[in-house]
C-alpha positions in Angstrom: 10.9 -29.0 55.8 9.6 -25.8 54.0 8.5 -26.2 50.6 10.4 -25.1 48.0 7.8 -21.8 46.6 7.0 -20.7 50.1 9.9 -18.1 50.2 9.2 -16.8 46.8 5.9 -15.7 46.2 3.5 -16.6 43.5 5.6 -14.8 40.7 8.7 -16.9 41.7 7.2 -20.0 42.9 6.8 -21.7 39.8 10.9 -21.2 39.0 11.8 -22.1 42.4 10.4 -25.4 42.4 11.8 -26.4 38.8 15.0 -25.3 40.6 14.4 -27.6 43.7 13.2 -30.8 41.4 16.5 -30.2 38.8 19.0 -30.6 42.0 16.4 -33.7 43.4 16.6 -35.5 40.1 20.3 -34.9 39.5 21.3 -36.4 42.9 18.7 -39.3 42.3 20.4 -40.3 38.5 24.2 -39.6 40.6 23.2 -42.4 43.6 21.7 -44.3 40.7 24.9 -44.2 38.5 27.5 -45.1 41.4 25.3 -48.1 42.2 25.5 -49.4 38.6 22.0 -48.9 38.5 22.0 -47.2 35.0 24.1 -47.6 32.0 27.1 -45.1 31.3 25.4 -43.9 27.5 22.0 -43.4 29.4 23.6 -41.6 32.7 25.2 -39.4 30.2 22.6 -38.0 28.5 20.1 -37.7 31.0 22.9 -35.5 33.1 23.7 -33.6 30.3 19.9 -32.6 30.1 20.3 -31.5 33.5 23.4 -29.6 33.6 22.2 -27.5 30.7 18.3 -26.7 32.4 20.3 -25.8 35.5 22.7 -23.7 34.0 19.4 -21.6 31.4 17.5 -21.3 35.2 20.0 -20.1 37.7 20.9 -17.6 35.2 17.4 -16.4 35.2 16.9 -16.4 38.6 20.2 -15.1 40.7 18.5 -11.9 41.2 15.8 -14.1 43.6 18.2 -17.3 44.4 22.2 -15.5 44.5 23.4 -18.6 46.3 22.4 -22.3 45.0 24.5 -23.5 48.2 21.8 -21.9 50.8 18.9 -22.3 48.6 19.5 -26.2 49.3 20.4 -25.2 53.4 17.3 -23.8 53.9 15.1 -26.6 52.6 17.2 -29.1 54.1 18.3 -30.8 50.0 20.5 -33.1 51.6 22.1 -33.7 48.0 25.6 -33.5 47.7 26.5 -35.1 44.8 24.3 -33.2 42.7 26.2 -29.7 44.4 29.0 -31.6 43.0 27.6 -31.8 40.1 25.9 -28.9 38.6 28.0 -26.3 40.9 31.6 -27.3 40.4 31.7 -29.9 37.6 29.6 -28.6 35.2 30.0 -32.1 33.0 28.9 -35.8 33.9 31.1 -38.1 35.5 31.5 -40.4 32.9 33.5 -37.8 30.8 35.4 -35.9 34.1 36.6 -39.2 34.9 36.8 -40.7 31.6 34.6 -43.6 32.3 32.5 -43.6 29.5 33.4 -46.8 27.3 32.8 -46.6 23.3 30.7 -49.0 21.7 32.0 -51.0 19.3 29.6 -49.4 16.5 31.8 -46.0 17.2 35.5 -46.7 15.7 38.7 -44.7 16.9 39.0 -42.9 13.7 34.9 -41.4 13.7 36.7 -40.4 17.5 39.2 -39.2 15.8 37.7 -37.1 13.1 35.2 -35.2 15.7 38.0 -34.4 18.1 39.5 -32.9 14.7 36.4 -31.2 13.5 36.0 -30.1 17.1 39.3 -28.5 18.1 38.8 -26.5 14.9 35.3 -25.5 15.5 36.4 -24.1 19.0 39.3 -22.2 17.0 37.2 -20.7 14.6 34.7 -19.3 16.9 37.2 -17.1 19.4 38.2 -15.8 15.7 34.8 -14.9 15.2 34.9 -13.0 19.1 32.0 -16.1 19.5 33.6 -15.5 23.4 30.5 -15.9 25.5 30.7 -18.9 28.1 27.6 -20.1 26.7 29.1 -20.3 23.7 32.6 -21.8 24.6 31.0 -24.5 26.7 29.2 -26.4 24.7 32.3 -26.9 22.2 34.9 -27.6 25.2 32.6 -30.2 26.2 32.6 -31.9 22.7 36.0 -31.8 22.4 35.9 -34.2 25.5 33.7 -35.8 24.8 35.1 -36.9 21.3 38.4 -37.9 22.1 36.9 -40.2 25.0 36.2 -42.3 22.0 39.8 -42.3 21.3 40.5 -45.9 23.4 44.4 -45.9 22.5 45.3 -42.4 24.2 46.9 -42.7 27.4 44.6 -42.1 30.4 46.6 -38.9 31.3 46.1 -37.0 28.1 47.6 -33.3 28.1 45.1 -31.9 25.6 42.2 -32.8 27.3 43.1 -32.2 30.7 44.1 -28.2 29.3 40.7 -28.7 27.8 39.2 -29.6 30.6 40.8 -27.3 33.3 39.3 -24.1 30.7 36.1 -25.9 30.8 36.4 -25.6 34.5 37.2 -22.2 34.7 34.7 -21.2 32.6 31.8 -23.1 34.0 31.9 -21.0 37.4 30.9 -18.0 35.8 27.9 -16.8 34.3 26.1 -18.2 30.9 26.7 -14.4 29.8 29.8 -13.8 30.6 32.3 -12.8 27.7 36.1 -13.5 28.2 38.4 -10.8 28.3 41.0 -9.9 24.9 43.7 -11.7 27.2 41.8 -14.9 28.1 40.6 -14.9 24.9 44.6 -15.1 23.3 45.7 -17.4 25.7 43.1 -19.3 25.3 43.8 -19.8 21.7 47.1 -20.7 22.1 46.3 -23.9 24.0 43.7 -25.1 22.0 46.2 -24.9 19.0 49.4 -26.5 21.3 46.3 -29.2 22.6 45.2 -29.7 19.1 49.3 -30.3 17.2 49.8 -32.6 20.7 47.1 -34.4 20.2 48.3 -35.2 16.5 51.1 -35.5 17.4 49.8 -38.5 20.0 48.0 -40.2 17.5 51.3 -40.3 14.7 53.5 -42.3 17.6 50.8 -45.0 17.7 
């Protein structure tokens, strides 16, 4: 197998092979997770950690690496699940999948109260044209996150699967990337139907 800096010179080598060793550790902690060989909190924030270096260096370095896909062909990755992972998820599997379990320490209504606090932060920053994917991201993923604490929504929740299919979207493209006037309206509009929904939800408990 080639190494990983020997197709990008001495100016690029160092970037390549923090590049190479993100994907290797993300597929490592993935096989380690589906064999119950971590704990959900600790998978969690250790892919997290990942997602975030991968995204900050591939946008630094698609100039010399345009294609993550045949950056891991040509040095024969064999990793899959982190492709899955960092290239199409863009979150851990514990909150695409809903997985993640609270601990008794966290109650619904702290759950409760940062899904709130959440939904209204995302709100407030498309009002303050805060439309940069690196900066709708981050508060998409929060609002996941949050009402995964939420034990007494049904598993098929409308507001977070809108929340999540944005989240989607939004991963594929650059960190940089600003969202057009009309993505920006619409997008406004289903975080305020998700959030009244999801109060709605929680008053027919």
């Amino acid at each position: 197998m080639a190494n990983a800096t020997d197709a990008f010179g001495i100016s690029g080598s160092g970037i390549a092979k923090h590049l190479y060793a993100i994907i290797k550790t993300t597929e490592k902690l993935e096989r380690a997770f589906v064999r119950d060989a971590i704990d959900a909190e600790q998978y969690e924030e250790a892919c997290g950690k990942l997602i975030g270096q991968f995204r900050v260096l591939w946008s630094s370095m698609k100039d010399t690496v345009p294609s993550v896909e045949k950056f891991m062909s040509d040095y024969n990755m064999q990793c899959p699940m982190a492709a899955t992972r960092l290239l199409h998820s863009g979150m851990p599997a514990t909150v695409e999948h809903r997985t993640k379990q609270s601990r008794a320490s966290d109650p619904e209504a702290l759950g409760v109260a940062e899904t709130v606090q959440h939904f209204i932060t995302a709100m407030d920053s498309l009002k303050l044209n805060l439309v940069a994917v690196d900066q709708i991201c981050p508060i998409l993923l929060d609002i996941m996150s949050s009402m995964d604490k939420v034990q007494t929504l049904p598993p098929d929740c409308a507001p977070r699967d809108k929340v999540r299919s944005w989240y989607s979207k939004l991963y594929q493209k650059p960190a940089n990337y600003e969202l057009p006037e009309d993505d920006v309206r619409q997008l406004m509009y289903e975080l305020e139907a998700s959030y009244n929904m999801f109060l709605a939800t929680l008053r027919k408990k």
